[in-house]
DRENTORKOL-3810 file (N, C-alpha, C; in nm, 4 decimals):
REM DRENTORKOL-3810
@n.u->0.0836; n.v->-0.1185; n.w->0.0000; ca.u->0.0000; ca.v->0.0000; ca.w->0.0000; c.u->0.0880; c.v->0.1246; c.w->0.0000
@n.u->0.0625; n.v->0.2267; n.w->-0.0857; ca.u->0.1208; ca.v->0.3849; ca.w->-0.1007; c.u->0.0471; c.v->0.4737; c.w->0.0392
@n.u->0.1164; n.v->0.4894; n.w->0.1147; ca.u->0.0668; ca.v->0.6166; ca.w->0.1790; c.u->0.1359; c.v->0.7260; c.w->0.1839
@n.u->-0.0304; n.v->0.7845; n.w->0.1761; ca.u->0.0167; ca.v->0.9572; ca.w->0.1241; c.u->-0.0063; c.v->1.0401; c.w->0.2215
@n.u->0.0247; n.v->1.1362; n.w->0.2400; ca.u->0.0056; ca.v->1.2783; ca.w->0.2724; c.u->0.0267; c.v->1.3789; c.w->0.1803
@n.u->-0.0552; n.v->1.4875; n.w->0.1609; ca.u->-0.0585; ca.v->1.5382; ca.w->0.0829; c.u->-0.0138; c.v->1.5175; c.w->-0.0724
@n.u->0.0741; n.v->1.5486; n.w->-0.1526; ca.u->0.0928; ca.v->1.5190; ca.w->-0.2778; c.u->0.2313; c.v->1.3910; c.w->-0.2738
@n.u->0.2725; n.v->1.3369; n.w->-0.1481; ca.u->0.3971; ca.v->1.2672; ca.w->-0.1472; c.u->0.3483; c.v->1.1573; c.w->-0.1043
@n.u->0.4005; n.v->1.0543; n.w->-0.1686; ca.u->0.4368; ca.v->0.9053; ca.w->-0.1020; c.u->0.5545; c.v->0.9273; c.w->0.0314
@n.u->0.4903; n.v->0.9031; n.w->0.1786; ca.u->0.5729; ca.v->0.8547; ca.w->0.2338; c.u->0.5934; c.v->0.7162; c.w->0.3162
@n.u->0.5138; n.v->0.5804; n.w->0.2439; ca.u->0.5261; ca.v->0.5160; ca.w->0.2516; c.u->0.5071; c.v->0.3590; c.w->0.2032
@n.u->0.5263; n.v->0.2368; n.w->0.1939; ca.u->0.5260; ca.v->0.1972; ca.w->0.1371; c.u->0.5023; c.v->0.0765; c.w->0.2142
@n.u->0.3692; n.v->-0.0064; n.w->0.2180; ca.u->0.4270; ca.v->-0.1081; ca.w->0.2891; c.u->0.3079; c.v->-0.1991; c.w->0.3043
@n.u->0.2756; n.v->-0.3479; n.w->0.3224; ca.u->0.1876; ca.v->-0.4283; ca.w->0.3114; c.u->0.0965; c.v->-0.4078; c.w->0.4073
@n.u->-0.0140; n.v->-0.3936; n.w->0.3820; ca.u->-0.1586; ca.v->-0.3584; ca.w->0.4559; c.u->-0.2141; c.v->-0.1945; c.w->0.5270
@n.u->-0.1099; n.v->-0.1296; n.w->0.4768; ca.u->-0.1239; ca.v->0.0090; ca.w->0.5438; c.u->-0.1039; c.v->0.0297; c.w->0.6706
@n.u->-0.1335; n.v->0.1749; n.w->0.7174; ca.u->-0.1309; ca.v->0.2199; ca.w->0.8254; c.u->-0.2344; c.v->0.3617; c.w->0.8740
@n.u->-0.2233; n.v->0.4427; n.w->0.9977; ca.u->-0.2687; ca.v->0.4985; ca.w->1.0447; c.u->-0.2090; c.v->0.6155; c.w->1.0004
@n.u->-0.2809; n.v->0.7356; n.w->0.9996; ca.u->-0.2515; ca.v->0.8769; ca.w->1.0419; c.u->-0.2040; c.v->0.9345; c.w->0.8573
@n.u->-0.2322; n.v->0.8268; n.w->0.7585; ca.u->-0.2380; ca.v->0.8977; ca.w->0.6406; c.u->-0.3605; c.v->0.9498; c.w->0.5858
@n.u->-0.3167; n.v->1.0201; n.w->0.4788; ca.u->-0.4695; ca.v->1.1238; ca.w->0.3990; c.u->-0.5460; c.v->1.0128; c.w->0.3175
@n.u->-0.4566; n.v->0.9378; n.w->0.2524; ca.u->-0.4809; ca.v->0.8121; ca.w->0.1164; c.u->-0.3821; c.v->0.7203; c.w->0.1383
@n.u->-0.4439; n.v->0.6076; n.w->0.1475; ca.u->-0.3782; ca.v->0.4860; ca.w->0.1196; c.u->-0.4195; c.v->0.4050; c.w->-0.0074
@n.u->-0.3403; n.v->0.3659; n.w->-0.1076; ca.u->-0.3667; ca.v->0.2706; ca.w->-0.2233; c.u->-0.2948; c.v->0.2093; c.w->-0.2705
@n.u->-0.3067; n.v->0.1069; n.w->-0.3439; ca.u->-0.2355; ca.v->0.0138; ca.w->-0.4068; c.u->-0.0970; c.v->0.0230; c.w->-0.4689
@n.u->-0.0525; n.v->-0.0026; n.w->-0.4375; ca.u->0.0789; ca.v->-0.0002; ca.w->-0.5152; c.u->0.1048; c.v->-0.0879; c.w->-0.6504
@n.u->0.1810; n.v->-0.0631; n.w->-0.7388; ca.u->0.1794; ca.v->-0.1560; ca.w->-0.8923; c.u->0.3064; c.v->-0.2472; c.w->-0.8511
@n.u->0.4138; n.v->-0.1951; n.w->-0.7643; ca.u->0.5207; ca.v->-0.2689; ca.w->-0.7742; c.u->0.6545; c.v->-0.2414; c.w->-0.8014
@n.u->0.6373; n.v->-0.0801; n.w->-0.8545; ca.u->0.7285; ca.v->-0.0083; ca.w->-0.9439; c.u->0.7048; c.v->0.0937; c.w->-0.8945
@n.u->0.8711; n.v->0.1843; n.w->-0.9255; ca.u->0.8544; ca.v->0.3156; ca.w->-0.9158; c.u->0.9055; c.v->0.4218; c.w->-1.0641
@n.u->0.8899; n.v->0.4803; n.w->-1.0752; ca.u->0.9260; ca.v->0.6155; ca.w->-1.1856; c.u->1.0296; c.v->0.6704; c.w->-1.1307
@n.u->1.1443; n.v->0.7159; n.w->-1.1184; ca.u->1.2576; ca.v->0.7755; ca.w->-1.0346; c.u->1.3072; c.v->0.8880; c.w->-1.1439
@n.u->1.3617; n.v->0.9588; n.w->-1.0976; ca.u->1.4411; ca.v->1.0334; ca.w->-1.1746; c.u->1.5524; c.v->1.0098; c.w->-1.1949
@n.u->1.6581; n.v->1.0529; n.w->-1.2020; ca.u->1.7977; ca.v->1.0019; ca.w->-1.2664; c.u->1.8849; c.v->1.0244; c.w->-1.1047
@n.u->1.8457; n.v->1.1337; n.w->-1.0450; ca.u->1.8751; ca.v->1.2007; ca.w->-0.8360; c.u->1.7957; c.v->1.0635; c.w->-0.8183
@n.u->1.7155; n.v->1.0543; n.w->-0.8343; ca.u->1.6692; ca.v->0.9256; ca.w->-0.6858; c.u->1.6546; c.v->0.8116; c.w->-0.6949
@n.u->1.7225; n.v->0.7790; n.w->-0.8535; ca.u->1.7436; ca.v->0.6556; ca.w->-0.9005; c.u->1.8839; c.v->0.6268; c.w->-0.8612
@n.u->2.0041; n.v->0.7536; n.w->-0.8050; ca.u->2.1155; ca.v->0.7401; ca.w->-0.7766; c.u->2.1020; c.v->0.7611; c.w->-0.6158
@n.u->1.9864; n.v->0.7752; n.w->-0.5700; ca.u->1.9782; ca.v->0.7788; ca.w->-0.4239; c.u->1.9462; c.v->0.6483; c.w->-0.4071
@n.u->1.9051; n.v->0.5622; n.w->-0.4532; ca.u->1.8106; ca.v->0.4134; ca.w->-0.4330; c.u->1.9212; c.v->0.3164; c.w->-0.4566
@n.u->2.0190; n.v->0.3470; n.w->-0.5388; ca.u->2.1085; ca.v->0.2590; ca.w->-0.5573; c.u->2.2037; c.v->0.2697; c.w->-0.4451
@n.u->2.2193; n.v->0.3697; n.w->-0.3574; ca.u->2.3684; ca.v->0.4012; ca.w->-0.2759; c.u->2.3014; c.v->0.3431; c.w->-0.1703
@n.u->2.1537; n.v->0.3301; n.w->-0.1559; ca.u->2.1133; ca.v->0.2553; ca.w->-0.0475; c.u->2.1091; c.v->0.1093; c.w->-0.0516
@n.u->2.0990; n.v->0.0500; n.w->-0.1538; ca.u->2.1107; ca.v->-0.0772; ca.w->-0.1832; c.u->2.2440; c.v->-0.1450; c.w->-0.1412
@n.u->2.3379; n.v->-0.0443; n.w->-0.2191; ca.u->2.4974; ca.v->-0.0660; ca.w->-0.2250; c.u->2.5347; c.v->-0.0694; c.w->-0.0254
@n.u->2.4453; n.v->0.0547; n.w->-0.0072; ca.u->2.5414; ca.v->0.0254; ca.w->0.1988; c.u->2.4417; c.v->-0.1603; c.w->0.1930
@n.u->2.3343; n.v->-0.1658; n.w->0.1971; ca.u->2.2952; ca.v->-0.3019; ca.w->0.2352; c.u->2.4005; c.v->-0.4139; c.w->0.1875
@n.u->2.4244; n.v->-0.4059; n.w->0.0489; ca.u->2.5291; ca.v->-0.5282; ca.w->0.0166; c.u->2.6886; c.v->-0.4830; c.w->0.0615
@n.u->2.7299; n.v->-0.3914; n.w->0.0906; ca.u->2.8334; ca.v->-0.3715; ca.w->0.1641; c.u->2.8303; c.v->-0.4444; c.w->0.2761
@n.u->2.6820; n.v->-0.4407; n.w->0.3650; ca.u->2.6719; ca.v->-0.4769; ca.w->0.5252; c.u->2.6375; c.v->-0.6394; c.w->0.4858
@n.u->2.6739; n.v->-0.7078; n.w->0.3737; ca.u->2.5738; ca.v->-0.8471; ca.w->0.3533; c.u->2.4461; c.v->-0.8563; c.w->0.4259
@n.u->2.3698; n.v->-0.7783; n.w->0.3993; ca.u->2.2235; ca.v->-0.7712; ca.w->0.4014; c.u->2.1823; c.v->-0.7830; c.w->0.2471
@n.u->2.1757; n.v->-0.9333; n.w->0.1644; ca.u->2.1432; ca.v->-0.9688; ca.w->0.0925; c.u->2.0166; c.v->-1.0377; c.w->0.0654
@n.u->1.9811; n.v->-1.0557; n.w->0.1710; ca.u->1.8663; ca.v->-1.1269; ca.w->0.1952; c.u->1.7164; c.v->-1.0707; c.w->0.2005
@n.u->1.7301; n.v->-0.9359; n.w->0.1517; ca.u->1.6303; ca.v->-0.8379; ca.w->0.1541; c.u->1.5710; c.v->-0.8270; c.w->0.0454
@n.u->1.4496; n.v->-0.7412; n.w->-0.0183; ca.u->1.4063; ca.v->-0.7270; ca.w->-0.1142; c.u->1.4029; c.v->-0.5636; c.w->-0.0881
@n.u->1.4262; n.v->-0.5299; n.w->-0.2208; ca.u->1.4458; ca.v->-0.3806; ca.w->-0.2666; c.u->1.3803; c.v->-0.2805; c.w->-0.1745
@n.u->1.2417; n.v->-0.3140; n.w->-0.2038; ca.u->1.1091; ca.v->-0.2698; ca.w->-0.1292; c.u->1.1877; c.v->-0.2085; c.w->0.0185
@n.u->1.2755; n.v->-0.2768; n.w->0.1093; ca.u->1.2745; ca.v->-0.3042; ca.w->0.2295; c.u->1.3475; c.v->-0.1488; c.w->0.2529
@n.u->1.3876; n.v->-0.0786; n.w->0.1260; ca.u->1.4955; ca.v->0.0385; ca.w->0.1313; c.u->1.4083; c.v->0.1695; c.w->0.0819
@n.u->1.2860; n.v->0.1291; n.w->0.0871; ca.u->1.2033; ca.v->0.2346; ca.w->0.0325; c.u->1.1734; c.v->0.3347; c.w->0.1252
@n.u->1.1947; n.v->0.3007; n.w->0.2681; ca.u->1.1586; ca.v->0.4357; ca.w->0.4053; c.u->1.2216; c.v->0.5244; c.w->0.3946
@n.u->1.3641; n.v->0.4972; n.w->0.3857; ca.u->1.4612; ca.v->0.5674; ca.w->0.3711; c.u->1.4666; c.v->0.6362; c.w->0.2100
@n.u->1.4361; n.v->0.5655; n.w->0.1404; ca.u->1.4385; ca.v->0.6531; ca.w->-0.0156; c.u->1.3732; c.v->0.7716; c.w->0.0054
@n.u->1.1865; n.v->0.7196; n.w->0.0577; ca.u->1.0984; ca.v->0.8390; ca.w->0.0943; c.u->1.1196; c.v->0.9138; c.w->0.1601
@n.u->1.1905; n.v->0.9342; n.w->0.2553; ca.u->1.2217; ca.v->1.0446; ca.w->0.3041; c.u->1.3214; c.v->1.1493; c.w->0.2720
@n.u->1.4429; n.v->1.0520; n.w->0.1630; ca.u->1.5175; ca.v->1.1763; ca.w->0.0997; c.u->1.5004; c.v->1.2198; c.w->-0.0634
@n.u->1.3890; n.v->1.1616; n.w->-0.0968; ca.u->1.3388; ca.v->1.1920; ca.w->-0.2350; c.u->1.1650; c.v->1.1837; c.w->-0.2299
@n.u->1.1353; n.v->1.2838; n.w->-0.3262; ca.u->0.9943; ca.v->1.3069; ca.w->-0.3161; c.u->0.9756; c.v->1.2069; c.w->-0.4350
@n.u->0.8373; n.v->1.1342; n.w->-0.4341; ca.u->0.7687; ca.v->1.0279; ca.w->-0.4654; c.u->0.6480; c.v->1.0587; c.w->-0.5011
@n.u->0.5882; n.v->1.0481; n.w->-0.6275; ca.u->0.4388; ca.v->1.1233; ca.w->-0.6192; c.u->0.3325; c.v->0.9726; c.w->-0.6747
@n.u->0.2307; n.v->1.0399; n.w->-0.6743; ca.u->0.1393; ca.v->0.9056; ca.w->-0.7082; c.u->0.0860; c.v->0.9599; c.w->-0.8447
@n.u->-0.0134; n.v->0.8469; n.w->-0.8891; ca.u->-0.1315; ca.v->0.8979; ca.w->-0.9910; c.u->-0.3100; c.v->0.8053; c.w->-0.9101
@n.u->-0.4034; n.v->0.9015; n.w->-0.8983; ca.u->-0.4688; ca.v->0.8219; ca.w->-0.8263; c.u->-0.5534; c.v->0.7542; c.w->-0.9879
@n.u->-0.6238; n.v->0.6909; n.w->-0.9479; ca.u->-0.7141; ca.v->0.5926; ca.w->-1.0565; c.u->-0.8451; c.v->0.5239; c.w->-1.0351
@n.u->-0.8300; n.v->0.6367; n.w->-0.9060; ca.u->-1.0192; ca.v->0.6308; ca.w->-0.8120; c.u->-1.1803; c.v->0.6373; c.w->-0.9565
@n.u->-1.1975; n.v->0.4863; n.w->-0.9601; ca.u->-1.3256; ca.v->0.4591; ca.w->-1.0476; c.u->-1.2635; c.v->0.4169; c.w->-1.1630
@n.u->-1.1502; n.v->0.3989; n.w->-1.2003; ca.u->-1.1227; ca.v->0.3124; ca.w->-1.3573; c.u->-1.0853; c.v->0.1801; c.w->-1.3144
@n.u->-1.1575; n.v->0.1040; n.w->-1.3956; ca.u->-1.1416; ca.v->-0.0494; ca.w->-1.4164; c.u->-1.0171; c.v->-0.0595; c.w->-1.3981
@n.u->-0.9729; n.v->-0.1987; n.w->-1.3104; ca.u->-0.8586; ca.v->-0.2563; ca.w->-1.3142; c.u->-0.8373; c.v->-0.3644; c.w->-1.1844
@n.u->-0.7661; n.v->-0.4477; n.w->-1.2052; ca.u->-0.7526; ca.v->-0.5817; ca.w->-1.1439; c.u->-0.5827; c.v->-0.6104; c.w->-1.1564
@n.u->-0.5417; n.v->-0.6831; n.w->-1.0567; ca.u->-0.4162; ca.v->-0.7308; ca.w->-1.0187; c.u->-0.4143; c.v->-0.8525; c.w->-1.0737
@n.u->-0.2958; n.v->-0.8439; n.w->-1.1753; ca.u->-0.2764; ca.v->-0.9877; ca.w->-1.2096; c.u->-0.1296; c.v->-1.0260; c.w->-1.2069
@n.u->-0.1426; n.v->-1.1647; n.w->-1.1163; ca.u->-0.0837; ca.v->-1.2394; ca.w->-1.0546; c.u->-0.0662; c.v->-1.3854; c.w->-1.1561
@n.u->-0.1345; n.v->-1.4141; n.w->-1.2151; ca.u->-0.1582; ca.v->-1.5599; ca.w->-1.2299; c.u->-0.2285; c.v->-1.5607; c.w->-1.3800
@n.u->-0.2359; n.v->-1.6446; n.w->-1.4739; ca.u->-0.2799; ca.v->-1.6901; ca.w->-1.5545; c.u->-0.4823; c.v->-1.6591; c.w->-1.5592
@n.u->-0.5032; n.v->-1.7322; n.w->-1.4361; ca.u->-0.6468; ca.v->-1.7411; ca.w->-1.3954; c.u->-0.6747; c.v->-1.5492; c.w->-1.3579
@n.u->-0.5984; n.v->-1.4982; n.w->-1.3554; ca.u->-0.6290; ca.v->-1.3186; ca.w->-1.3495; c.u->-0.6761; c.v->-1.2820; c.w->-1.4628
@n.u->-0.5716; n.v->-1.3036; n.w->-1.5476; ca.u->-0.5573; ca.v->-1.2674; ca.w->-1.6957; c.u->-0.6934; c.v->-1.2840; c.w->-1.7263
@n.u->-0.7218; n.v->-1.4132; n.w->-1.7888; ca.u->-0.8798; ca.v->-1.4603; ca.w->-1.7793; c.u->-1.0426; c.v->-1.3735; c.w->-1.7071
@n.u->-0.9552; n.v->-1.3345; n.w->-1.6009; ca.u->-1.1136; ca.v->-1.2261; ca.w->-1.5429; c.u->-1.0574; c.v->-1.1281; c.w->-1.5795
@n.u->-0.9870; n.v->-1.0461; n.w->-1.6191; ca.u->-0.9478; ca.v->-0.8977; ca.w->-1.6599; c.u->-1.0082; c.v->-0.9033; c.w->-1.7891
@n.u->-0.9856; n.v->-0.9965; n.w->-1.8366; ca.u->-1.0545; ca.v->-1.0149; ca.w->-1.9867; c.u->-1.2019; c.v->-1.0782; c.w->-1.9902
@n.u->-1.2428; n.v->-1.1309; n.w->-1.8962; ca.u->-1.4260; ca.v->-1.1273; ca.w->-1.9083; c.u->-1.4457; c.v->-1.0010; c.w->-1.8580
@n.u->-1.4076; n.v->-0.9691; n.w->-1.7073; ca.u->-1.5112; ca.v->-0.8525; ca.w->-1.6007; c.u->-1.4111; c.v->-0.7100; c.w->-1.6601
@n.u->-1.2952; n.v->-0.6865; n.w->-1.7032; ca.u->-1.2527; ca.v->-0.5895; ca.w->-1.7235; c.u->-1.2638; c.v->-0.4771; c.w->-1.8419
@n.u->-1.1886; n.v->-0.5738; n.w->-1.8813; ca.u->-1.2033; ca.v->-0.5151; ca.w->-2.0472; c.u->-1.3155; c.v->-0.4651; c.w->-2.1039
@n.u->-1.4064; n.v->-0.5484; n.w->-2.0398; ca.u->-1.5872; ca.v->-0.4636; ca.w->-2.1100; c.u->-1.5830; c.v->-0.3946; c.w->-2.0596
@n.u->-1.5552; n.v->-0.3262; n.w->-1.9692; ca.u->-1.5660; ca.v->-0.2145; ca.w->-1.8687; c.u->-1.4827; c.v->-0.0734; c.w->-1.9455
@n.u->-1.4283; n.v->-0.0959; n.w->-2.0568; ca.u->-1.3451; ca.v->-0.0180; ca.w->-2.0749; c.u->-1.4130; c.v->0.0483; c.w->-2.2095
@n.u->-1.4271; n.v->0.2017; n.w->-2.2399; ca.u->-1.4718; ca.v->0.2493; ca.w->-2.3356; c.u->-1.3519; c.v->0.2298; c.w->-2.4629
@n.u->-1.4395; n.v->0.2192; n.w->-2.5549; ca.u->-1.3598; ca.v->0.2073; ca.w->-2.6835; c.u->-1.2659; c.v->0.3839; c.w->-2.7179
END
């Protein structure tokens, strides 16, 4: 889940939390700029310096958010479904897709 305050992501993290404006879904991905795509990497780099290999990317995102601004796009009322699996695909394409103007 993305939580926001005002126009910034400052957080990132499975099932949400308290004391934000908006909480929503996250895709999985971020958009970075070329600054906080070189901020995300120097944080990665101290983790594999410290052999903290055992982490997933995600786990370095508190710290990203707080020294790089992060914005969202909301998508409050357009069709869309998480697909995970083969059997997703399949309902995005019965319940979704009709849903979608030509």
């Amino acid at each position: 889940m993305l939580l926001v305050r005002g126009e910034r992501v400052l957080d990132i993290v499975r099932g949400g939390g308290p004391g934000y404006e908006l909480a929503g879904e996250s895709v999985g991905f971020l958009k970075l700029s070329a600054g906080a795509a070189r901020v995300l990497r120097e944080l990665l780099e101290v983790r594999v310096a410290a052999d903290h290999t055992g982490i997933e990317h995600e786990e370095v995102y508190p710290e990203l958010l707080e020294r790089v601004v992060v914005g969202f796009e909301r998508v409050d009322g357009m069709p869309w479904t998480e697909i995970d699996f083969p059997e997703d695909v399949a309902r995005a394409e019965r319940e979704v897709l009709p849903r979608l103007e030509p």
